[in-house]
Phi, psi and omega in degrees: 000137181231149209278203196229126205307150183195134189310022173006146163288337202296328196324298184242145136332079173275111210310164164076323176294112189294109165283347211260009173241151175228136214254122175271137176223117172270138183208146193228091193083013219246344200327333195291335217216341190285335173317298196299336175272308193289290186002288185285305189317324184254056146237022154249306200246146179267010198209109164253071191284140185249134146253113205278131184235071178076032181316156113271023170250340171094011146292345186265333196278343185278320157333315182267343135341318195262349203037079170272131133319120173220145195256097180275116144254130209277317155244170195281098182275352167103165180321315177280010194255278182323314176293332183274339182284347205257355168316307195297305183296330192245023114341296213269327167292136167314113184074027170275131138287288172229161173244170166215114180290124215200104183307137192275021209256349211066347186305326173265165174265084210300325181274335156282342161297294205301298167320343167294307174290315154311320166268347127277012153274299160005273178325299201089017203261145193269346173210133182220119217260134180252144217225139194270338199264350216269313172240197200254037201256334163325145127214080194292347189091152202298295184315344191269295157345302183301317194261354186254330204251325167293284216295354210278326185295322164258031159318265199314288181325315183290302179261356161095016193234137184259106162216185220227345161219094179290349201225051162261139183269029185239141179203141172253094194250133193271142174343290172317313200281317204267009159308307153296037168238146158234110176246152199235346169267124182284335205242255184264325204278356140007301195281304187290336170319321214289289186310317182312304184302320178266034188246323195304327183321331204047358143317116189322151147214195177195185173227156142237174165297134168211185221232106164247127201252143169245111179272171192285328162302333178280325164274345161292337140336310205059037194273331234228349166245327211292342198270293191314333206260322167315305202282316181308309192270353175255005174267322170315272197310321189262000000 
């Protein structure tokens, strides 16, 4: 699949800039909010992929706009779809090291991805799953709480890895780790895909703390219960 041409960074060399991690983002309906997320993001990392997944807004063109890499699926196949395509690319490029999955929503921190990363490098660990539970910066609402602290449970019952947020989309993955992944759920349930397959690796991991913004956009959205509520019924159904 081919992405859609852009003055790329990787092309000349910028000091300071990480080449060898490539930062994945699935995106969907996002136009409002996705420039400002590649933006900050590519004044760290030189390699950004967006896999635009049947946007009707006019996301993919503001993403490459923002100097993205975007990856088109002309319709919209779901999240676990957008992340494996977007796996598949960047696995595959010369001098990838780690990827980092990262919502096109605003929701992550650019400074907790970089810390995730410092510490599978540090660490040595090929995966590191980021958790909402681990301090207290959080505030999901109670009811929000209930149903992400449910789905977490039946997780760990399912892949047999005890963690404290199974369905936070910032993951930090080492070549190796995200090279295993085949996902076969297109949709919320995914998210439980992804640990069973990277739990099956036996590749060290961890979790660290992080920061989930729930913005006034995100709730306008209705993103900040429906997706947890989301997350339930394909773990139900699937």
């Amino acid at each position: 699949m081919d992405a859609m041409q852009t003055e790329s960074r990787t092309e000349a060399a910028a000091p300071g800039l990480d080449y060898a991690t490539w930062i994945l983002i699935p995106l969907y309906n996002e136009a409002s909010v996705i420039s400002g997320v590649i933006s900050e993001l590519l004044g760290q990392f030189a390699n950004v992929v967006c896999v635009d997944d049947g946007s009707t807004d006019g996301s993919a063109q503001a993403a490459h706009d923002a100097g993205a890499r975007v990856l088109p699926h002309p319709l919209n196949l779901g999240q676990g779809a957008a992340l494996q395509t977007a796996i598949s690319y960047a696995v595959a490029q010369r001098g990838c090291e780690y990827v980092i999955t990262f919502d096109a929503d605003g929701q992550h921190r650019i400074i907790d991805a970089i810390h995730m990363l410092e510490r599978a490098r540090t660490e040595k660990l090929d995966i590191v799953f980021g958790s909402r539970f681990l301090d207290d910066r959080t505030n999901p609402g109670v009811l929000k709480r209930i149903v992400l602290k449910t789905a977490v449970g039946v997780t760990n019952l399912t892949t047999g890895l005890k963690l404290t947020d199974a369905h936070n989309g910032l993951r930090v993955l080492s070549v190796q780790a995200a090279s295993r992944l085949n996902l076969q759920q297109d949709r919320m349930a995914h998210a439980t895909e992804i640990v069973l397959q990277l739990g099956r690796t036996g590749l060290p991991w961890g979790e660290s703390p992080v920061e989930v913004l729930y913005t006034d956009y995100s709730k306008a959205k209705g993103q900040s219960l429906l997706n947890s509520i989301n997350i339930l019924f394909d773990l139900v159904v699937n």
